[in-house]
C-alpha positions in Angstrom: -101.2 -85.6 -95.8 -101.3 -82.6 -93.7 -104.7 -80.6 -93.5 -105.4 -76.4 -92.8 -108.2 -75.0 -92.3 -109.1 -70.9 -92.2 -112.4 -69.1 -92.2 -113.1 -65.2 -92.4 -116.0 -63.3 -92.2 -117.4 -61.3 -95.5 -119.9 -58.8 -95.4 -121.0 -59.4 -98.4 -123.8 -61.9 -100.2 -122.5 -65.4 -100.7 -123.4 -64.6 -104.7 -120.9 -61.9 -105.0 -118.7 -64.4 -103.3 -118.8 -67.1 -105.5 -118.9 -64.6 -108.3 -115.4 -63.8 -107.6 -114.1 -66.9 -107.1 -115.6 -68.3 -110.3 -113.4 -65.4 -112.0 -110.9 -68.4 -111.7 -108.0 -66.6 -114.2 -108.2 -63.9 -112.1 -107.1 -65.1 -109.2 -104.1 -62.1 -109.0 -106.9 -60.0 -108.2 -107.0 -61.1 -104.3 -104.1 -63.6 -103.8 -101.4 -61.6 -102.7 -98.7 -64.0 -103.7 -99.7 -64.2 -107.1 -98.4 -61.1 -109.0 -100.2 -62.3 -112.4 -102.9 -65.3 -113.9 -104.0 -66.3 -116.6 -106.0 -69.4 -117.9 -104.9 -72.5 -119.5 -107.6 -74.0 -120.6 -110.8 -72.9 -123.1 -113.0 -72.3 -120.1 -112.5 -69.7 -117.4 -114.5 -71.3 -114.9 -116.1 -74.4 -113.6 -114.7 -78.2 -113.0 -111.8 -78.7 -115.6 -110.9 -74.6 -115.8 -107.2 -74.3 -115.6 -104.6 -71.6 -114.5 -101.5 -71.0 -114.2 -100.2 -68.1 -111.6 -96.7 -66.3 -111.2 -95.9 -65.6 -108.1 -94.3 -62.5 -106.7 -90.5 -63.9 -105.9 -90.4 -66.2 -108.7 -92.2 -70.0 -108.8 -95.5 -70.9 -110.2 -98.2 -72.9 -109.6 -100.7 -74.6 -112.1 -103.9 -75.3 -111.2 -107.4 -77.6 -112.0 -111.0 -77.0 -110.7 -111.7 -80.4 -110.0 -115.2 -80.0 -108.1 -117.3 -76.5 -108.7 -120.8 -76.8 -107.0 -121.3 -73.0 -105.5 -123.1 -73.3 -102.6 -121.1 -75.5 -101.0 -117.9 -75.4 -102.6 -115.4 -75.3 -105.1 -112.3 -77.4 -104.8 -108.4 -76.6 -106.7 -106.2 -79.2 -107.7 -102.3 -77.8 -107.8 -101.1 -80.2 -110.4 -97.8 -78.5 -111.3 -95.9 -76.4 -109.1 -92.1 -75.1 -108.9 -92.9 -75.3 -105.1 -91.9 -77.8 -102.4 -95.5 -79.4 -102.7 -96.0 -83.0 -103.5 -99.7 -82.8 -103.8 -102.1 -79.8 -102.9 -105.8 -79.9 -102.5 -107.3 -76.5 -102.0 -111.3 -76.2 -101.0 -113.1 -73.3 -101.0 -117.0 -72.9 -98.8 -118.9 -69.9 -98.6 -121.8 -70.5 -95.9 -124.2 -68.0 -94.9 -123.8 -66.7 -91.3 -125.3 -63.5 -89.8 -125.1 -60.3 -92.4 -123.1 -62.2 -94.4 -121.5 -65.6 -95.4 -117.9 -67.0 -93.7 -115.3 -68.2 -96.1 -113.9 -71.4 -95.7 -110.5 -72.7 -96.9 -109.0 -76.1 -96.6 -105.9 -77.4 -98.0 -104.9 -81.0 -98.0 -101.5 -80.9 -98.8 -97.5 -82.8 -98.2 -94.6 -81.7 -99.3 -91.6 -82.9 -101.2 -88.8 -84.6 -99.3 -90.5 -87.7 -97.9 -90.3 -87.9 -94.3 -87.7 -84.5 -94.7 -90.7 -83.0 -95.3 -93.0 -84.3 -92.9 -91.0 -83.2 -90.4 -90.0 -79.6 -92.3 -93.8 -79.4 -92.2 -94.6 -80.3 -88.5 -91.6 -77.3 -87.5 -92.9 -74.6 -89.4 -94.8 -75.7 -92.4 -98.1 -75.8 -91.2 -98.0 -72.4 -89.2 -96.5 -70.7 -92.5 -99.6 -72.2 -94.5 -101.9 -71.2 -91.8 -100.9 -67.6 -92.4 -100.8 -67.5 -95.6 -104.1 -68.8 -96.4 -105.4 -66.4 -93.4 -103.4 -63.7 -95.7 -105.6 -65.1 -98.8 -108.6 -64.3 -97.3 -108.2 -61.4 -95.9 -107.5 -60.2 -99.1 -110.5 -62.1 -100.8 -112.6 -60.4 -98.0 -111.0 -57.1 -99.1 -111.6 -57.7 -102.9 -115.0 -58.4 -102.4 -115.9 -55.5 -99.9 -114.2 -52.7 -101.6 -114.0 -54.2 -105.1 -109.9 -53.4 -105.6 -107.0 -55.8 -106.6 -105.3 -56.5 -103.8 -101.7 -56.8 -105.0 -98.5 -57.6 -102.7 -99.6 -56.2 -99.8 -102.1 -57.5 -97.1 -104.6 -54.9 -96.3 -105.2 -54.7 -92.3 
């Protein structure tokens, strides 16, 4: 299994933080691959929650909390996905840091394809998922700084 991590600064307070990422049907809000959300499940947030997201371009993942303990984490199972993942392990950190808390994200991921994979992963895999989860939180930074939905486009 290949692992990425990404942090970003947030000037913000770790609650408001956690508040949005608890909002876990809303993820749409400050993903900008995910053009819509909605839950699966009869709760919205906490270990067991479910989702499923549409992404801009067609596919869709479906997703688990499978550990929620804010303050220190919360951590996303991808389950089901029409992408070339095998298995996807996404955790989340908010730690406090100066005048406000640095986002952490770490996926623990392979992809389809067997050794195919491993090696479409070592040539560009893990430098495409390195940007997009620095995309992700620079849009969760934005989302919870300004307040607005993010949508397609990665604000600067």
């Amino acid at each position: 299994m290949a692992v990425v991590t990404v942090h970003e600064e947030i000037d913000a307070p770790p609650a408001r933080v956690w508040d949005v990422l608890a909002d876990f049907p809303n993820v749409y809000r400050w993903n900008p691959g995910v053009e819509s959300s909605h839950a699966t499940s009869d709760q919205d947030t906490g270990a067991d929650a479910t989702r499923r997201c549409d992404l801009f371009g067609g596919g869709f993942p479906e997703e688990r909390i499978i550990d929620f303990d804010p303050d220190p984490r919360m951590v996303v199972d991808i389950f089901e996905t029409s992408l070339p993942l095998a298995r996807n392990v996404v955790t989340f950190t908010v730690a406090p840091r100066g005048t406000g808390p640095r986002i952490g994200c770490s996926a623990n991921y392979r992809l389809k394809y067997g050794p195919l994979g491993v090696l479409i992963d070592w040539l560009i895999g893990r430098r495409q998922a390195c940007n997009g989860f620095r995309d992700m939180l620079r849009c969760l930074k934005y989302h919870v700084e300004i307040g607005r939905t993010v949508g397609r486009r990665v604000p600067d």
